[in-house]
FIMIDO-349706 format. One record per residue (C-alpha): residue in three letters; chain; x, y, z. Coordinates in nm, 2 decimals. Layout:
<r residuo="ala" cadena="A" u="X" v="Y" w="Z"/>
...
//
This chain:
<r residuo="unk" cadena="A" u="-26.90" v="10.02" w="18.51"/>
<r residuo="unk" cadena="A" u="-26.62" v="10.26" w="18.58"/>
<r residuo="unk" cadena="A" u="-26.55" v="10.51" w="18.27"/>
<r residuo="unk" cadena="A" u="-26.20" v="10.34" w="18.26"/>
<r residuo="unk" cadena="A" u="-26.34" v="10.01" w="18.14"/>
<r residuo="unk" cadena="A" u="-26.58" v="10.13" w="17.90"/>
<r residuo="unk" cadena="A" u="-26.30" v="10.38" w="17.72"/>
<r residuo="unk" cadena="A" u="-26.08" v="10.05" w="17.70"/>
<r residuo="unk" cadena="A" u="-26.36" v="9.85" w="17.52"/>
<r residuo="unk" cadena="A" u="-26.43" v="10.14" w="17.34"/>
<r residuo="unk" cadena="A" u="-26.08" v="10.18" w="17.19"/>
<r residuo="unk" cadena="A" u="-26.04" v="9.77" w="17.14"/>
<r residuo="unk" cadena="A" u="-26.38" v="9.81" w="16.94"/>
<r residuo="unk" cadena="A" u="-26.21" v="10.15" w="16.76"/>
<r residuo="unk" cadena="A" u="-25.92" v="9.96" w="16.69"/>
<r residuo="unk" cadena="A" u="-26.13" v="9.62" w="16.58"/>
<r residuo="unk" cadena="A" u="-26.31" v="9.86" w="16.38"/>
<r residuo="unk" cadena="A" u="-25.99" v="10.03" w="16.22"/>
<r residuo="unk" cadena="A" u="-25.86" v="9.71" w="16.11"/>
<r residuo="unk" cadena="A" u="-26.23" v="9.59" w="15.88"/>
<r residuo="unk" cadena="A" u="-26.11" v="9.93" w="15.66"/>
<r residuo="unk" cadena="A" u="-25.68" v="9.91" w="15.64"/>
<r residuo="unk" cadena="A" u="-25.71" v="9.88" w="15.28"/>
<r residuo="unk" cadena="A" u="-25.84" v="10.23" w="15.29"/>
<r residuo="unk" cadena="A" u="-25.61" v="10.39" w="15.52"/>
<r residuo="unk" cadena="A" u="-25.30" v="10.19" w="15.32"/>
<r residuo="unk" cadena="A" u="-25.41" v="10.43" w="15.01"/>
<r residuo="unk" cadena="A" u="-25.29" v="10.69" w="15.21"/>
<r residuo="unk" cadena="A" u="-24.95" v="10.51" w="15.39"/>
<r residuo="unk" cadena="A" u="-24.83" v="10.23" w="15.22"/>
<r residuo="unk" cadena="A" u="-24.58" v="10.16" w="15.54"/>
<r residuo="unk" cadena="A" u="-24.93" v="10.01" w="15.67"/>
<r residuo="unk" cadena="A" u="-24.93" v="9.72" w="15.40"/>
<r residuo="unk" cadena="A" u="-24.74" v="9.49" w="15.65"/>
<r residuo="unk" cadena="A" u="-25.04" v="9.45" w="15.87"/>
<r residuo="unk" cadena="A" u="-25.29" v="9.34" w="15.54"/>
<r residuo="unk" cadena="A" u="-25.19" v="8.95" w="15.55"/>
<r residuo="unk" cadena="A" u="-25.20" v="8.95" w="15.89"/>
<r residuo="unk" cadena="A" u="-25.56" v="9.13" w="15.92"/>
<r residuo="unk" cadena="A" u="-25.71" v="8.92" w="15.61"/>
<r residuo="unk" cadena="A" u="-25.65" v="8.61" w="15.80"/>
<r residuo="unk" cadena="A" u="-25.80" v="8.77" w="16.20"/>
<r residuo="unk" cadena="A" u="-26.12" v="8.89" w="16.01"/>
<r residuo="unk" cadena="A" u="-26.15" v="8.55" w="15.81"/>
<r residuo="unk" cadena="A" u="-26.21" v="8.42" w="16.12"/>
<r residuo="unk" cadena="A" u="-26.51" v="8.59" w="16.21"/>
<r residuo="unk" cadena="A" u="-26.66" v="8.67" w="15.80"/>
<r residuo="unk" cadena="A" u="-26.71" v="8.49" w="15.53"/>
<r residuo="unk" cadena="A" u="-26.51" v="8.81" w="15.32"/>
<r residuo="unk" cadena="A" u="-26.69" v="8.69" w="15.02"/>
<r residuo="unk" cadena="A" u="-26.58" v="8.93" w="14.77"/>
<r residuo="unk" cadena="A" u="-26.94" v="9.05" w="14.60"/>
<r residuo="unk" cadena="A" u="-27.05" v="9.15" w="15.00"/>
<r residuo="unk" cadena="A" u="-26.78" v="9.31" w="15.07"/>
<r residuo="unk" cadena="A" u="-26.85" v="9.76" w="15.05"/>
<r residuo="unk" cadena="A" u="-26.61" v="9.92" w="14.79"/>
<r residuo="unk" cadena="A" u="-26.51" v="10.25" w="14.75"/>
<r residuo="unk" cadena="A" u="-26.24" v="10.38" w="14.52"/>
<r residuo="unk" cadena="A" u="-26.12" v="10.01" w="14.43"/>
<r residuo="unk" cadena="A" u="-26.03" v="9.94" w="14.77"/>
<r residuo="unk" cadena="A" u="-26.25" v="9.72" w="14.97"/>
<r residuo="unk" cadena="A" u="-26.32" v="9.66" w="15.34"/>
<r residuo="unk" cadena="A" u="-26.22" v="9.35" w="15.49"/>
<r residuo="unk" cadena="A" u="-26.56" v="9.22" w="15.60"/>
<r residuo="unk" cadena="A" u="-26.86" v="9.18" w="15.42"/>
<r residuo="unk" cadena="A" u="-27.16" v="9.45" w="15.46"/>
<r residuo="unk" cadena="A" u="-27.34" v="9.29" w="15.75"/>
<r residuo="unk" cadena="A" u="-27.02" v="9.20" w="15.97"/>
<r residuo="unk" cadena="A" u="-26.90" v="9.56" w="15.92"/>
<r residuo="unk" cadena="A" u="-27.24" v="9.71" w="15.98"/>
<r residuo="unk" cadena="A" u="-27.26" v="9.46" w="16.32"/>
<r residuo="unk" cadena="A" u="-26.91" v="9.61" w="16.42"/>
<r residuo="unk" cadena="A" u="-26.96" v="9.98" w="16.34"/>
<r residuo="unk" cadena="A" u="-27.29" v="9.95" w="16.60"/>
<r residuo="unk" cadena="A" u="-27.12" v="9.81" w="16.88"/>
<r residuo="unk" cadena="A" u="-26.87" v="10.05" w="16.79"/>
<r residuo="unk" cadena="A" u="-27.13" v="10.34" w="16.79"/>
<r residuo="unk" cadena="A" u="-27.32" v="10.20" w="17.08"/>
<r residuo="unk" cadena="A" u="-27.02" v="10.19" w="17.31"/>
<r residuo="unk" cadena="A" u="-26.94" v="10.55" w="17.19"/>
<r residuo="unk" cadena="A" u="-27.23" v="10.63" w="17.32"/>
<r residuo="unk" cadena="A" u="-27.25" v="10.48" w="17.67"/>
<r residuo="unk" cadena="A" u="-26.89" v="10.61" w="17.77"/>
<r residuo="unk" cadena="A" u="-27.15" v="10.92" w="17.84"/>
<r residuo="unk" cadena="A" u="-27.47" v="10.74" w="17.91"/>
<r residuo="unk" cadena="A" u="-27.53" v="10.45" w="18.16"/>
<r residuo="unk" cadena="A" u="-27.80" v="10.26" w="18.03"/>
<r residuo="unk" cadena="A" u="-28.07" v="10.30" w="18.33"/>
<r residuo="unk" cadena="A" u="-28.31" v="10.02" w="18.27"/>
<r residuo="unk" cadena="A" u="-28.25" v="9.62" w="18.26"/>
<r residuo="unk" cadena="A" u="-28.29" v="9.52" w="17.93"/>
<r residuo="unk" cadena="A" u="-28.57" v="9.20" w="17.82"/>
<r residuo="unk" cadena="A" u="-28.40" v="8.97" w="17.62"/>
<r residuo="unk" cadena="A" u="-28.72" v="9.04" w="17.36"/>
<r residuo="unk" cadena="A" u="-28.56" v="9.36" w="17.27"/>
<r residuo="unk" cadena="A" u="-28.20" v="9.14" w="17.13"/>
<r residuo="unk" cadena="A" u="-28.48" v="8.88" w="16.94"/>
<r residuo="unk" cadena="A" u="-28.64" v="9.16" w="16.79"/>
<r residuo="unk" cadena="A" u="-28.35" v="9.35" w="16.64"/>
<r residuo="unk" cadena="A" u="-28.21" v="9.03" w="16.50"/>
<r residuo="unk" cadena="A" u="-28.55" v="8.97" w="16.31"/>
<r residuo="unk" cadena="A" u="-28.45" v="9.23" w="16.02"/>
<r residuo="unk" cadena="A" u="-28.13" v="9.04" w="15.97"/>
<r residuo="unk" cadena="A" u="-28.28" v="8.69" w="15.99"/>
<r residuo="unk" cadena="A" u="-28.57" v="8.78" w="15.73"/>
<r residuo="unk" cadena="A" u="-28.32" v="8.97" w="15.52"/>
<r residuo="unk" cadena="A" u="-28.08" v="8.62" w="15.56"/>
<r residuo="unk" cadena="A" u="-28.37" v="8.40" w="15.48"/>
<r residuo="unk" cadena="A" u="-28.51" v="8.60" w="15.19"/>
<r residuo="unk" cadena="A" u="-28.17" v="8.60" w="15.01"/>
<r residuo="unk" cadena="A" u="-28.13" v="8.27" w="15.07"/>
<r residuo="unk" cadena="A" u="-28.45" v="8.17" w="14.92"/>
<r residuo="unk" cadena="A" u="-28.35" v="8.39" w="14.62"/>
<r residuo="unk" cadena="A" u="-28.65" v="8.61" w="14.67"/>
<r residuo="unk" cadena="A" u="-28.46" v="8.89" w="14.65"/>
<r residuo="unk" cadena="A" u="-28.09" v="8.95" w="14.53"/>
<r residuo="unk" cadena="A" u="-27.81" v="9.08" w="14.80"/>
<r residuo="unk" cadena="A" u="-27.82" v="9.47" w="14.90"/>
<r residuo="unk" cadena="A" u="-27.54" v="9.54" w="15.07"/>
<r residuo="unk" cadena="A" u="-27.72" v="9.88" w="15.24"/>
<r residuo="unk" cadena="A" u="-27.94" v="9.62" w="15.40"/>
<r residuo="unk" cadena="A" u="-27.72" v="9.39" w="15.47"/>
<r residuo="unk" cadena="A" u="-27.50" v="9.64" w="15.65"/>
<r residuo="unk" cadena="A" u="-27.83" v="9.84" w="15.81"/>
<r residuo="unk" cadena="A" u="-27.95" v="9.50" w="15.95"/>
<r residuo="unk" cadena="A" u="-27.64" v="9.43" w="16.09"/>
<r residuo="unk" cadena="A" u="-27.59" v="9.78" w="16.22"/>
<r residuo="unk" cadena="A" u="-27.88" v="9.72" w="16.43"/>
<r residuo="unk" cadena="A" u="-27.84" v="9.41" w="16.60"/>
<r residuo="unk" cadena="A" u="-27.47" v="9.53" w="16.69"/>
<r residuo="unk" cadena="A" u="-27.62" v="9.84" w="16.83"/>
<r residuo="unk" cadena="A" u="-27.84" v="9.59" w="17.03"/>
<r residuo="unk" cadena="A" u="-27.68" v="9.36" w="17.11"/>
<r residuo="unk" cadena="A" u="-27.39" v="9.58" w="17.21"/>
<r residuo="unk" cadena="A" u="-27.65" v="9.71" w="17.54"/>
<r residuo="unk" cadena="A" u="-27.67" v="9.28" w="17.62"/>
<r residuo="unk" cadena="A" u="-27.25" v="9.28" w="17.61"/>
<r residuo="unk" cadena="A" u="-27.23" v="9.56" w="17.81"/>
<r residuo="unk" cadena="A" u="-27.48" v="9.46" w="18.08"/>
<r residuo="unk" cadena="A" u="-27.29" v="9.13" w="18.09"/>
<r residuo="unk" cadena="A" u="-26.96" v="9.27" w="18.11"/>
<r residuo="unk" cadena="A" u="-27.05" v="9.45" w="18.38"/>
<r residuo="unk" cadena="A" u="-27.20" v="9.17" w="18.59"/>
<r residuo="unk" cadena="A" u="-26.89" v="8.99" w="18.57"/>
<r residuo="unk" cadena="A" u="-26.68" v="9.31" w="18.68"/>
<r residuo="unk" cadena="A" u="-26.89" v="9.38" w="18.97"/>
<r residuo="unk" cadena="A" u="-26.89" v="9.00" w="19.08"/>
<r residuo="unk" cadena="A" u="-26.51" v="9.00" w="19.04"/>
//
């Protein structure tokens, strides 16, 4: 994939990424409060945003819950990463099933009240399987470009 591309994904995902912590960076410039409505209601489309899974610091909150922002942050971080480094092997799709395990069992065990919610595993879990599954996006991504 040409380095263009992959510094434009790379900055959607940066900005994508921005977005999950505005209440943070509002702290700091309050002009920025316009965009908090408007953010709320994009990232309730793609997390729950219950408010006990969401990772606090100082009072202020991020806009997704643990996992979603750990999921983002590894795409995010993965992508980082292959702007300099072209993955050099085709992936097995095992690889994507076994990085979602830890987030399943941790899902499943929660859910089953076996264990009570940790949002350091919740967001580590989903760190993972967006670091992942980030390699599966890319490789698709660039399939389609090249068949375009």
């Amino acid at each position: 994939m040409r380095f263009t591309y992959k510094l434009i994904l790379f900055f959607l995902l940066l900005i994508w990424c921005v977005g999950i912590f505005i209440e943070w960076f509002i702290k700091f410039d309050e002009r920025l409060l316009f965009l908090l409505p408007n953010l709320q209601k994009a990232y309730s489309l793609v997390c729950h945003q219950d408010k006990s899974k969401l990772i606090l610091f100082n009072h202020v909150a991020t806009l997704t819950c643990a996992r979603c922002t750990g999921i983002y942050l590894g795409l995010l971080l993965m992508s980082l990463i292959l702007l300099f480094n072209e993955p050099k092997r085709k992936l097995a799709i095992k690889l994507l099933f076994v990085s979602a395990l830890p987030m399943l069992c941790d899902v499943l065990l929660y859910s089953m009240n076996i264990y009570s919610y940790s949002k350091p595993i919740a967001f580590s879990t989903g760190f993972l399987l967006g670091s992942v599954g980030f390699l599966y996006l890319y490789a698709g991504l660039k399939k389609l470009i090249q068949e375009l």
